[in-house]
N, C-alpha and C positions, 0 to 999 in steps of 0.2 A: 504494500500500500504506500506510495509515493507521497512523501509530505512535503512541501512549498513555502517557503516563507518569503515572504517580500518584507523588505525595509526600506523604508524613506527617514524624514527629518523626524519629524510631529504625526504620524502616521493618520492624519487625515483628507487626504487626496493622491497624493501620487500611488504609495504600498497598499489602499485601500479600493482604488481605480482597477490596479493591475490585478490585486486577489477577486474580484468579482469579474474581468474578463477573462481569465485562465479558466476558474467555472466554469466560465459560460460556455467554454472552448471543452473543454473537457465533458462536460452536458451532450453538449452537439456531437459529438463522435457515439454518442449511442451505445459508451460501450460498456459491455455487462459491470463490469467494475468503476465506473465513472465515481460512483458515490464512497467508495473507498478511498478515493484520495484525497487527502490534510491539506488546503491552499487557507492560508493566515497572512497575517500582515501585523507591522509592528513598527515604532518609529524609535529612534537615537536618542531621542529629547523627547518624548511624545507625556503629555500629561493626560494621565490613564480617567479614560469614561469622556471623551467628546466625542461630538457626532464628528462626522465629514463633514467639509466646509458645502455651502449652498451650490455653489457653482458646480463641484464634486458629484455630488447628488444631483443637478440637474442634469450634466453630462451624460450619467451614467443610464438618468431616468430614460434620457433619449434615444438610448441604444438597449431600452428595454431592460437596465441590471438595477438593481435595487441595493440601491446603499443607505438606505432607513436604517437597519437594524445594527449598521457599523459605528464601534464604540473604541475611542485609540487606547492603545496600551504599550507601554515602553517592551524595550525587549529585555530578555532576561537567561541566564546560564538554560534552562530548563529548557523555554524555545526554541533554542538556538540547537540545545540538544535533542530535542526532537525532531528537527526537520532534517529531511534529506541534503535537500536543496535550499541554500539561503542565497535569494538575489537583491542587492543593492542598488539604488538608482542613482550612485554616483561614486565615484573614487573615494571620495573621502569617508563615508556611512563603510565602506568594504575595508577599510585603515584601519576606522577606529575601532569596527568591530574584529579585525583580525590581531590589534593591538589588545584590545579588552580581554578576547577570546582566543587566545591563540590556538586553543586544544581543537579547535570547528573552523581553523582556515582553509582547511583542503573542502569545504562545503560551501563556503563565502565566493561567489563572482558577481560581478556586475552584470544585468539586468541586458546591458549593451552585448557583453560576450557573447551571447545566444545566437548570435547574427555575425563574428568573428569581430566584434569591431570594440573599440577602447573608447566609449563616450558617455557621459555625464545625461541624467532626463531632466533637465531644468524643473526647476520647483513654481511651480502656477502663481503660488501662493502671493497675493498681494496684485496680481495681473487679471485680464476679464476673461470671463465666462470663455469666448476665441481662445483666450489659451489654454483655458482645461481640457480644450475639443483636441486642437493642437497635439496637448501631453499624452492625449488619452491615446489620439489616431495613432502616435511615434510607438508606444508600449503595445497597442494594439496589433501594428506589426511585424515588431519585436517578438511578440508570445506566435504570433501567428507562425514568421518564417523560423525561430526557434522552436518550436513547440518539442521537434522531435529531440532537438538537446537535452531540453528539461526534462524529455522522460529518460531518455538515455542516463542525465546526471543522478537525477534521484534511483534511480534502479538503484 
């Protein structure tokens, strides 16, 4: 059973965005085992029990996911030890956590790797509604042309 963890800053838009289109993506494949697998999300700094920002939720609504029920929560030894696969949406979230963590660095890559490439998902946060669309489409196809890595890594 393949477990997923995304991390962002404050985990409410970017790691929150990504953990409900992975889902969605995983849903779609139809496959007997779909509900078996652990997709979470979690932020760096994140101050435990806020919603997703408005924009997050609208984004999300528009493409049919529902981010009502998401509430942030920092990350933690335990998390980090339960997932398979921990993806970061920026160089620095994959530092700090491999600096914090070291025993879970062979688990930690960047969100970008999935697609061979070394780049950063800009943080919305403080910009309009367009750029949550923006963040959301870059991760979108991100999980999409990765998708087979992530299963590959969590195996």
């Amino acid at each position: 059973m393949p477990s997923i963890l995304f991390i962002c800053t404050a985990n409410q838009c970017r790691s929150p965005m990504a953990e409900v289109m992975l889902a969605a993506k995983v849903a779609a494949l139809n496959q007997s085992d779909a509900n078996a697998w652990i997709i979470g999300s979690a932020g760096t700094s994140a101050a435990e029990g806020i919603m997703a920002t408005p924009f997050a939720r609208r984004v999300m609504t528009a493409r049919g996911l529902d981010l009502e029920p998401h509430r942030s929560r920092g990350v933690t030894a335990s998390l980090l030890e339960s997932a398979d696969l921990i993806l970061t949406m920026t160089r620095n979230h994959r530092e700090a956590l491999c600096i914090e963590f070291p025993q879970f660095d062979h688990r930690i890559h960047l969100l970008s790797e999935l697609i061979n490439q070394t780049f950063d998902i800009e943080d919305p946060v403080g910009g309009s509604e367009e750029d949550y669309r923006l963040c959301a489409d870059e991760m979108e196809q991100i999980i999409e042309k990765g998708f087979g890595r992530i299963a590959a890594w969590a195996a």
